[in-house]
Each structure stands twice: as structure tokens, then as C-alpha cells.
C-alpha positions as CSV (number, residue, x, y, z in Angstrom):
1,X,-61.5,43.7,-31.9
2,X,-59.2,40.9,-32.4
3,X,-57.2,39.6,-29.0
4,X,-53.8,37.8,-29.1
5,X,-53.0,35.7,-26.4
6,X,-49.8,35.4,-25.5
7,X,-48.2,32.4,-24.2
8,X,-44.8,32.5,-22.2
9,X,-42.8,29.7,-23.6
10,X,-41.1,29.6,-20.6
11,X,-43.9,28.7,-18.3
12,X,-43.3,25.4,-16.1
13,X,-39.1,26.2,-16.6
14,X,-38.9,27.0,-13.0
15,X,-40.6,24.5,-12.0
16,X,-38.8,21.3,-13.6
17,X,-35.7,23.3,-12.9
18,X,-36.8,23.3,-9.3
19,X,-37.2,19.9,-9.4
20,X,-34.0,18.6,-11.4
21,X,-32.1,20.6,-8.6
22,X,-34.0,19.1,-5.5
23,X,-33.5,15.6,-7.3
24,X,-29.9,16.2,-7.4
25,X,-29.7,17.4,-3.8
26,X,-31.5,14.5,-2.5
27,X,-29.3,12.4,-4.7
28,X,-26.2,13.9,-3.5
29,X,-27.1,13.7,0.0
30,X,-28.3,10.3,0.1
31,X,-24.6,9.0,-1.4
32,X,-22.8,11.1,1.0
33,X,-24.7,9.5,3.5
34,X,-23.6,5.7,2.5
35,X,-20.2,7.2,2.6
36,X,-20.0,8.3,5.8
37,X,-21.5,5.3,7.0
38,X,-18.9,3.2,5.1
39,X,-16.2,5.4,6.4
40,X,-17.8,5.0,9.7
41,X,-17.7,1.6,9.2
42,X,-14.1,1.3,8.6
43,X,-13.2,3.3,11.3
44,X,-14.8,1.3,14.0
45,X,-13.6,-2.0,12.4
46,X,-9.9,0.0,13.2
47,X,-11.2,1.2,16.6
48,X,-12.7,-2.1,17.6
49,X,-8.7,-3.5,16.6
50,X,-7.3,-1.3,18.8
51,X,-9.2,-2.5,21.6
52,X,-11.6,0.7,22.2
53,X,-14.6,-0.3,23.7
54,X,-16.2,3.1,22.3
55,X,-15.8,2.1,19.0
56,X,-19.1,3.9,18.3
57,X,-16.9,6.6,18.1
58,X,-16.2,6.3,15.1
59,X,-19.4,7.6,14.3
60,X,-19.3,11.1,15.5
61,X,-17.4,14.1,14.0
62,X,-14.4,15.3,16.0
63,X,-14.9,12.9,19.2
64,X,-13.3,10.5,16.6
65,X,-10.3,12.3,16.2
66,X,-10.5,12.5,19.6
67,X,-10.4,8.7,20.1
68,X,-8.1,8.2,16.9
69,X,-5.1,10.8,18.4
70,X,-5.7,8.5,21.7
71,X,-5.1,5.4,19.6
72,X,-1.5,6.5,18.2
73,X,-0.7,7.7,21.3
74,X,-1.4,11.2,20.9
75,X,-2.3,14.0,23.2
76,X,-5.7,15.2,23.2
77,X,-4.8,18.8,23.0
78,X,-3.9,18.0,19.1
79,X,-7.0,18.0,18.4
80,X,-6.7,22.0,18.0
81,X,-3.9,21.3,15.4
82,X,-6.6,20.0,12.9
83,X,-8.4,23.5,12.8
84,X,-5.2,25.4,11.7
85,X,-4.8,25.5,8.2
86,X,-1.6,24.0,6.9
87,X,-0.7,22.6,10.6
88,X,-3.6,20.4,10.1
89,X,-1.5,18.9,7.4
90,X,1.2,18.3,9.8
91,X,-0.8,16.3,12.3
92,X,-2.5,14.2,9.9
93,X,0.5,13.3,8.7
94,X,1.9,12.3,12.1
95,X,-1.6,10.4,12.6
96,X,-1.5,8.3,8.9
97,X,2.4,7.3,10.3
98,X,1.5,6.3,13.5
99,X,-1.6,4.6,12.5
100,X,0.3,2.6,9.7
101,X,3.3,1.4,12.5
102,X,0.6,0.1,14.5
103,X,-0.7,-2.2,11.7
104,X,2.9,-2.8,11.2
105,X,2.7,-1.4,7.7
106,X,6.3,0.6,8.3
107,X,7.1,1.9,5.3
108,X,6.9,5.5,4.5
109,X,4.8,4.7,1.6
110,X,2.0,3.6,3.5
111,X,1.7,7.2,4.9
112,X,1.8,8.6,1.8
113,X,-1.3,6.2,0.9
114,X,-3.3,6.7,3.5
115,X,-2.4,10.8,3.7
116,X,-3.7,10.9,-0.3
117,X,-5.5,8.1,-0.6
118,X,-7.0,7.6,3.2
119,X,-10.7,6.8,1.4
120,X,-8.8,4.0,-0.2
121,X,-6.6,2.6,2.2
122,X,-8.1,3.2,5.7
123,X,-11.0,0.5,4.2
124,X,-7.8,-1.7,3.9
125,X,-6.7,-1.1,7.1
126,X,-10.1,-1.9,8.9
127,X,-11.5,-4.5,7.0
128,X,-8.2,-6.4,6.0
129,X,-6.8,-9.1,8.3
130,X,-4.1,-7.0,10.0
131,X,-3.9,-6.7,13.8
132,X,-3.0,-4.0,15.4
133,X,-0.5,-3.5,18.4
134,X,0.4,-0.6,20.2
135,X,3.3,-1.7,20.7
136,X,4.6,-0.7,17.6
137,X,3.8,2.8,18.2
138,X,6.6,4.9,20.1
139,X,5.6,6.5,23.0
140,X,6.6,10.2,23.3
């Protein structure tokens, strides 16, 4: 009696599949890792302008809000205004203007900038050659 064997022409699919998709992941994470660490960066170059000794800061979710709405002269309360949708538009709006007075960048179009193009221009802020003063900032 004559056997067939069949082959599956899909064997080994899964596997480099598998692969391709961990590969990807990895890649993925390891860039989103070099940009939070150049984010990071940039925000401790601003914190370390502002005078914050904690510029370290800069470096942990939410406690660097925490230090930013401190910076512009917010309260610390606000921070509950970045987990309400649409209100969290609001305050970051109010953050990106008081942030820009106190490089002196007073235009309205700076806020604009750095509301829709932050991952542009908050590297400007922080590693460009403008000080900041708090002065500029009002206080409320």
C-alpha cells in the first residue's frame, strides 16, 4: 500500500511570524525608550533653568507635572485637570503660555507651537540659549 505524506506548507509560519512581531516590539520599545530619555532630557535642561534643584524630576511621570505647574506658578491641585478629558486641553494650554512668557517668548504663537508641536519646540526651549525668569510669569 502506497503512503502519501503530507507536508503542511505552512509549517515554521508561526514561528517567523512570532519572531517578526517580537522584533518589532523590541524595536518599538527600545526607540520609545531614547525618546523619553531625550524628552527627559529637555525637560530637566528647562527645570535646571528654572532653578529646581529636583530637576531629576523631569524623569518621572506625573511628579513632573507636578514640578512643571510649580514652575509657571500653578497650583498643585491642577494636576487633577490633566485627567479630565477635554479640560486637560485647557490646562496644557495655560502651561505652554506660561512656560513660553517665562522664556520670554510672548507671542501667542509660541503656545500654539509648543501646544502642537511641544516634541519640537520644548527641545528648543531647553537646549537653546534662553534664560528663564519668573518674573515674567503673572502671579495669580
Amino acid at each position: 500500500m502506497l503512503t502519501i505524506l503530507q507536508t503542511d506548507p505552512y509549517d515554521g509560519v508561526d514561528a517567523v511570524s512570532g519572531a517578526a512581531a517580537a522584533g518589532l516590539g523590541i524595536g518599538t520599545m527600545f526607540i520609545s525608550l531614547l525618546v523619553y530619555i531625550f524628552y527627559g532630557y529637555c525637560m530637566y535642561k528647562i527645570f535646571q533653568k528654572a532653578g529646581r534643584e529636583d530637576a531629576w524630576a523631569a524623569f518621572v511621570p506625573i511628579y513632573n507635572i507636578i514640578v512643571l505647574l510649580d514652575i509657571v506658578k500653578k497650583p498643585t491641585w491642577w494636576i487633577i485637570l490633566f485627567f479630565i478629558p477635554f479640560v486637560n486641553l485647557f490646562a496644557s494650554w495655560v502651561v505652554n503660555d506660561r512656560l513660553a512668557k517665562g522664556f520670554a517668548k510672548e507671542t501667542p504663537l509660541y503656545t500654539l507651537l509648543l501646544f502642537f508641536l511641544g516634541f519640537i519646540f520644548i527641545p528648543v526651549l531647553g537646549l537653546g540659549s534662553d534664560p528663564y525668569d519668573s518674573k515674567r510669569i503673572p502671579n495669580d
